[in-house]
C-alpha positions in Angstrom: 0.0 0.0 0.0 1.3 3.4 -0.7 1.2 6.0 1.9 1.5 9.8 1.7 0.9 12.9 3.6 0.4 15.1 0.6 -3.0 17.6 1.4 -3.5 20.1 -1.0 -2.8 19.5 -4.9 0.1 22.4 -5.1 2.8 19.4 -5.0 0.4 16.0 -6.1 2.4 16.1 -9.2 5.5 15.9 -8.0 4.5 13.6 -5.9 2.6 11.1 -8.5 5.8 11.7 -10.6 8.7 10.3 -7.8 6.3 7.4 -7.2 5.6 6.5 -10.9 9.3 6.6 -11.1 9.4 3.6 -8.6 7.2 1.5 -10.6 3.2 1.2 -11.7 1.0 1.6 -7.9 -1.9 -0.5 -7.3 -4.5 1.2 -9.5 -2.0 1.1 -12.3 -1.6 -2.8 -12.1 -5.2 -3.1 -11.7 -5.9 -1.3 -15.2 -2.4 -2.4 -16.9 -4.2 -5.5 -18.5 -7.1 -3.6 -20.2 -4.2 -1.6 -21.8 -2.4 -4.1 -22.8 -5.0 -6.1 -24.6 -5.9 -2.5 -26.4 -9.4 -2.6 -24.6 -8.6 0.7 -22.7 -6.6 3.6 -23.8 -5.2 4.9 -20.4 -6.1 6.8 -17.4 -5.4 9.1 -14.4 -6.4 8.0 -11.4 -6.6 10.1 -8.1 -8.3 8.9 -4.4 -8.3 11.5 -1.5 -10.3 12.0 1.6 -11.6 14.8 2.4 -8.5 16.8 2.9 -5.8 14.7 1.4 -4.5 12.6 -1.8 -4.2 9.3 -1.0 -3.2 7.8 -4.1 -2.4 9.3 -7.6 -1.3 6.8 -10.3 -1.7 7.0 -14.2 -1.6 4.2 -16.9 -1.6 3.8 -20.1 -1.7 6.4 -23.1 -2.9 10.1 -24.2 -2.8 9.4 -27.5 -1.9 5.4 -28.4 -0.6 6.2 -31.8 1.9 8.9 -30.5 2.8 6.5 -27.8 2.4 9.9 -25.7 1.4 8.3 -22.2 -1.4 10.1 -19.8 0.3 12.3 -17.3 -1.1 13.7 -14.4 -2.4 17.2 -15.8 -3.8 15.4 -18.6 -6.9 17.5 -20.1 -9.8 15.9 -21.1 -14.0 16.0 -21.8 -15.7 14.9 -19.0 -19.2 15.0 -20.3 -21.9 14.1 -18.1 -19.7 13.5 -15.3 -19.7 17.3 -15.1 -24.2 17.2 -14.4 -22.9 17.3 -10.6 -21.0 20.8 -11.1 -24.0 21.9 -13.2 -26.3 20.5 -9.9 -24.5 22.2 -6.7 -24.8 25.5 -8.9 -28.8 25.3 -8.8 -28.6 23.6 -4.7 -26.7 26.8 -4.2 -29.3 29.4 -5.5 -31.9 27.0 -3.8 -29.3 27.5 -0.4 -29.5 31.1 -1.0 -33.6 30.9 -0.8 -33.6 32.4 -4.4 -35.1 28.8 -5.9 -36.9 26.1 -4.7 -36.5 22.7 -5.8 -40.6 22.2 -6.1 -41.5 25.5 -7.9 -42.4 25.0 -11.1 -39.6 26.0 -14.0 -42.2 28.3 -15.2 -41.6 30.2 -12.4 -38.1 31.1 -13.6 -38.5 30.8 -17.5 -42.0 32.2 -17.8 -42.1 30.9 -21.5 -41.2 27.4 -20.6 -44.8 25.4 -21.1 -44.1 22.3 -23.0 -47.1 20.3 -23.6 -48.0 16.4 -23.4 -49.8 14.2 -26.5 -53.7 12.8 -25.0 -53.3 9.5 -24.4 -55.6 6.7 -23.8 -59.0 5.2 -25.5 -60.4 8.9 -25.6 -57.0 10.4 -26.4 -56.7 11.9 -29.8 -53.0 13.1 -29.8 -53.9 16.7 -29.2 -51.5 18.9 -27.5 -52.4 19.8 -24.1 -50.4 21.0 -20.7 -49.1 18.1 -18.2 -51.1 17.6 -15.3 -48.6 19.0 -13.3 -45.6 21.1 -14.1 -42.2 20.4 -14.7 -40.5 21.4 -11.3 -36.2 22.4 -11.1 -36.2 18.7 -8.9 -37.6 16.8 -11.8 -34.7 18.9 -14.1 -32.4 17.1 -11.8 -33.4 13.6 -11.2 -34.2 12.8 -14.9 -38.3 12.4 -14.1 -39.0 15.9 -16.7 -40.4 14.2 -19.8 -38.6 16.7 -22.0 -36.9 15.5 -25.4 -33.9 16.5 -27.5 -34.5 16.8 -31.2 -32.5 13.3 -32.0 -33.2 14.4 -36.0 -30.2 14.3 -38.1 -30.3 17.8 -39.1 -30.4 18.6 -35.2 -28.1 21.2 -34.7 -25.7 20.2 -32.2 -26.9 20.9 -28.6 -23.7 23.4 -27.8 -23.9 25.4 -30.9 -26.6 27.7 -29.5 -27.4 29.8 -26.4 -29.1 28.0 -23.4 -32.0 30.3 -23.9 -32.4 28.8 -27.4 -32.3 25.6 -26.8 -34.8 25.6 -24.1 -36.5 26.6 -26.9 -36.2 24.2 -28.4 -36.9 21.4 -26.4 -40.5 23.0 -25.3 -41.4 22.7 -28.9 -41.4 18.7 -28.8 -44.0 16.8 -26.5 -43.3 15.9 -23.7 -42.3 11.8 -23.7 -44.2 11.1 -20.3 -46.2 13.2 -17.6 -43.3 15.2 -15.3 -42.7 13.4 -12.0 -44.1 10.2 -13.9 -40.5 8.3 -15.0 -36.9 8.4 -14.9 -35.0 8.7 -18.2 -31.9 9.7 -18.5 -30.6 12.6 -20.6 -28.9 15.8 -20.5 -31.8 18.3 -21.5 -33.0 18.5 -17.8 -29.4 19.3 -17.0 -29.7 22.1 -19.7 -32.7 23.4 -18.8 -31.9 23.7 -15.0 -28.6 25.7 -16.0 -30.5 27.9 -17.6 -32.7 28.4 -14.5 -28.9 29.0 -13.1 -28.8 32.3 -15.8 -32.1 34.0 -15.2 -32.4 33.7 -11.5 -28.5 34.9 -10.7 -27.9 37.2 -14.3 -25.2 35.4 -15.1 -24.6 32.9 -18.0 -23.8 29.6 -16.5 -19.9 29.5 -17.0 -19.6 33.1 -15.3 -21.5 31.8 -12.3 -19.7 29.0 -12.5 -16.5 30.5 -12.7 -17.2 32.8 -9.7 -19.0 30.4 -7.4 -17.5 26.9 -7.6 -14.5 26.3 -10.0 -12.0 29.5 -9.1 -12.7 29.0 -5.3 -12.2 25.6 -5.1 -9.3 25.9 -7.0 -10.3 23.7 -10.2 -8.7 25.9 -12.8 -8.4 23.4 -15.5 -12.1 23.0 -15.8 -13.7 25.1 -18.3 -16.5 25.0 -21.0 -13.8 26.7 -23.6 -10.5 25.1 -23.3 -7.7 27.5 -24.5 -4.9 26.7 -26.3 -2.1 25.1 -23.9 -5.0 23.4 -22.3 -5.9 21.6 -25.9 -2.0 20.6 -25.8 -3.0 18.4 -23.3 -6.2 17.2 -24.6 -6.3 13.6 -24.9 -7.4 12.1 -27.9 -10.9 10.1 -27.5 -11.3 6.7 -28.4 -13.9 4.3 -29.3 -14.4 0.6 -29.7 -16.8 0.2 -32.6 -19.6 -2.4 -31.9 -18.1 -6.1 -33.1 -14.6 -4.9 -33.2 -11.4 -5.3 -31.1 -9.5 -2.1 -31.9 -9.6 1.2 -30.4 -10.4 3.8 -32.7 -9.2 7.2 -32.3 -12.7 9.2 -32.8 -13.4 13.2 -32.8 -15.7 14.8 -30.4 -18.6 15.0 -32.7 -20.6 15.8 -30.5 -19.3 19.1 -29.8 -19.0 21.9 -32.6 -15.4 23.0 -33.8 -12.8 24.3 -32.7 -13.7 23.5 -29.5 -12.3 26.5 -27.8 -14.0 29.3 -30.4 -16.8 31.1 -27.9 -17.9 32.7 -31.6 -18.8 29.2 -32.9 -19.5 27.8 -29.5 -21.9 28.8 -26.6 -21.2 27.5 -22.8 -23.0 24.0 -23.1 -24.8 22.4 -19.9 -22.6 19.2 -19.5 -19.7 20.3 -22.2 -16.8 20.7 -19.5 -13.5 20.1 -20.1 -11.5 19.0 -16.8 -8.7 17.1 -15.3 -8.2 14.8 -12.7 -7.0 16.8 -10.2 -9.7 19.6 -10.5 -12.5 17.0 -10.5 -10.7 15.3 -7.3 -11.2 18.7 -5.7 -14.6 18.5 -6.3 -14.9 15.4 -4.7 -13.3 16.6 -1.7 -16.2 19.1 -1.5 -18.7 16.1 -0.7 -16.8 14.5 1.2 -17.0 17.4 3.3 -20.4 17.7 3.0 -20.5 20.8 1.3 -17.6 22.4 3.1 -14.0 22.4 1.8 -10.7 24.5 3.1 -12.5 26.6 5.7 -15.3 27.4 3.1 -19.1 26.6 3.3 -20.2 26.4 -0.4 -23.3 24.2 0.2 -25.2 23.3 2.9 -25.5 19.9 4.2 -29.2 19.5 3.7 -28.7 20.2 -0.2 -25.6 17.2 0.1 -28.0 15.1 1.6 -30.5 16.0 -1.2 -28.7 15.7 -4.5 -26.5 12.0 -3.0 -30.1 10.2 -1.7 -33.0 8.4 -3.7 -35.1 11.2 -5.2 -37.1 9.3 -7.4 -40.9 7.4 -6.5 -41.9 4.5 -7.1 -42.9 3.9 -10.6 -40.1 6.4 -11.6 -37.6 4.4 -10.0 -38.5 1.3 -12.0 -36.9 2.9 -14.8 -33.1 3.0 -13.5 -31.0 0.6 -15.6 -29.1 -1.6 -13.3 -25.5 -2.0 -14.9 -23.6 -4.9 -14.2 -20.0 -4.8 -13.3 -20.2 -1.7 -11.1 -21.9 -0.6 -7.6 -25.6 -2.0 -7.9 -27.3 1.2 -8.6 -30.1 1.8 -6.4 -31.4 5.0 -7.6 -30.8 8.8 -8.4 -30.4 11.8 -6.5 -30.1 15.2 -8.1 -27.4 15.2 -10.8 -25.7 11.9 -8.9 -26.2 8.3 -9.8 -26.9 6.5 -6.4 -25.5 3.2 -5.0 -26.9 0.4 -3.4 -24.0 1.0 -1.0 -24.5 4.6 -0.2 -22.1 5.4 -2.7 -22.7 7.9 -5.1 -21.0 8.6 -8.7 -21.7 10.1 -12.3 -20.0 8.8 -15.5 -19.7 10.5 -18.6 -19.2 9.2 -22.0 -15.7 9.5 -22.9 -15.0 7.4 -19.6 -14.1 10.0 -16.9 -15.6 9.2 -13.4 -16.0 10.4 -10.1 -17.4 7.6 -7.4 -17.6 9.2 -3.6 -17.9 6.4 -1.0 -19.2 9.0 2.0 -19.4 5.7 4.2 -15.5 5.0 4.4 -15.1 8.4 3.4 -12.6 8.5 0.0 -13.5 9.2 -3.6 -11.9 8.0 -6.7 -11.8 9.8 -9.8 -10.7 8.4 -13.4 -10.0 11.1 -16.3 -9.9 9.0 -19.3 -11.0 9.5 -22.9 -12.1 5.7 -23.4 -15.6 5.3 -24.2 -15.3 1.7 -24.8 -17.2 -1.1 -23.5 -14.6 -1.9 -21.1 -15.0 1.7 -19.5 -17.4 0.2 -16.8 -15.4 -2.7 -16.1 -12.3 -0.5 -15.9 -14.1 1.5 -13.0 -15.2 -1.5 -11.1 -11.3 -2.6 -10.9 -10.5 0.7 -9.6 -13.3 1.3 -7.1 -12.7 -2.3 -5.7 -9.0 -1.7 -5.6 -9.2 1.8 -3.5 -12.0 -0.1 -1.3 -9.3 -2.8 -0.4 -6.8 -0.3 0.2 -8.6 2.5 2.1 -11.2 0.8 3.6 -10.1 1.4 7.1 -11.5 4.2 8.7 -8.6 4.7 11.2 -7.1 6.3 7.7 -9.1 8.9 8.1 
């Protein structure tokens, strides 16, 4: 087991360098073999508590072709592992008493009214309102009914201002009555970021900027990466369906160049990151809201966003992926565990999982978005477990 007394990140890298130099760490050798059978391009991997790094280990490559191997200021997309940043910036306005989690969004965004399809033997597909309203919780928690425009000629979802495509998404039905089912997307993320805009009159990567990422010190996380962060910018890969060979595979998703505001708006779950700056974040929950001397949200909103938020018949709608924590159900903007755990992929194959019961988190920046991405996050999460389990760490 390695052992350090390292607290704040102003010397993790030089730390993570002098103990790479004496050979791959536990995570490393957990991950080594999806590397070597080209499953996995690499990773960097960081566990802390709530006020210091316990381990900090990378493996594998940047960009496989170049050979150029992931180091620990590695940049990458983080995609909808960022939905908890975009959360604890709406749980701090609703701190602040300036929104609550049961008002309706209409409240907010007085032209948001999408409607619902009739259903049934008397239905006739008319357009009508919900029978309740979509509220900020159901933005968070996935139960909205709201759906993206999945046509081909779709514009993509970061090439136009929030307000737009809000928009836009109130001019499709809604899929199901609000409160009525969980399905996962990123619109309700969107949506509730734009909530973020109107109610503090600032766009969401100002507020963002001022509230959460500059104080807590994550200043490699940005919606618009500049140009020596894009120097560090791992290169994505993909596994096609019925093949065996990463392929190197641009962010499509995103619109070029990806650090051109003029071509690009701020995006609701479009955050670039690193390891580092996202393990800073999970420091923040493990404190429960409060990190180096700091309150930035209170524990009541913690407890909100990391517990079971969804009913009953919503909740029969959570997939249950195998190979990882059992998940039990989800919070606001955080996947649950069956173990009290919380966590949030995001496609590309960066990770942050928060075990508040033995109190470490793990976080993976990778740019993998393979089928063995899940797989590669069980091995690591069992791997810290078996290493920091003991709470006498702490």
């Amino acid at each position: 087991m390695r052992k350090t007394s390292v607290r704040w990140f102003g010397t993790w890298v030089l730390w993570a360098t002098a103990a790479s130099a004496a050979g791959p760490g536990p995570l490393a050798r957990a991950v080594q073999p999806f590397v070597d059978q080209g499953q996995y391009a690499g990773a960097v991997m960081i566990v802390v508590s709530v006020d210091k790094v316990l381990d900090a280990e990378t493996v594998g490559f940047a960009d496989v072709e170049r050979g150029e191997p992931m180091r620990p200021d590695t940049f990458g997309y983080i995609a909808s592992t960022g939905k908890p940043i975009i959360a604890t910036a709406v749980m701090m306005l609703v701190d602040e008493g300036k929104v609550a989690l049961d008002d309706p969004v209409s409240k907010y965004l007085p032209d948001f009214a999408p409607r619902i399809a009739a259903q049934g033997a008397g239905g006739n597909g008319e357009l009508s309102a919900p029978a309740q309203p979509v509220t900020v919780r159901m933005l968070l928690n996935n139960t909205h009914g709201l759906m993206p425009d999945l046509l081909p000629t779709a514009r993509p979802y970061d090439s136009m201002p929030l307000a737009e495509h809000v928009r836009d998404l109130t001019s499709h039905p809604l899929a199901h009555e609000p409160g009525a089912a969980f399905v996962y997307s990123g619109v309700g993320i969107n949506v509730a970021a734009r909530v973020v805009e109107v109610v503090s009159g600032e766009d969401i990567e100002k507020f963002l900027r001022r509230k959460l990422l500059t104080p807590l010190g994550m200043k490699d996380s940005t919606f618009f990466p500049s140009n020596a962060q894009l120097t560090r910018l791992a290169t994505s890969y993909w596994m096609p369906p019925g093949t065996t060979k990463l392929t190197a595979t641009p962010l499509s998703m995103l619109t070029q160049p990806l650090g051109d505001r003029k071509a690009r708006f701020a995006p609701a779950g479009g955050l670039f990151s690193t390891a580092p700056d996202m393990a800073r974040f999970g420091q923040l929950f493990l404190g429960r809201g409060f990190y180096r001397g700091h309150r930035y949200l209170s524990e009541a909103s913690v407890d909100a966003m990391t517990h079971r938020s969804l009913g009953d018949e919503a909740q029969k709608g959570v997939p249950q992926i195998p190979g990882v924590d059992i998940v039990l159900s989800y919070g606001l903007g955080w996947g649950v565990a069956a173990n009290g755990a919380y966590f949030h992929p995001g496609l590309g194959g960066a990770d942050i999982g928060i075990d508040a019961t033995r109190r470490f988190a793990v976080v993976l920046l990778a740019q993998s978005g393979t089928q063995s991405s899940f797989a590669v996050r069980s091995v690591v999460m069992k791997t810290a477990e078996k290493l920091y389990l003991t709470p006498a760490r702490f």
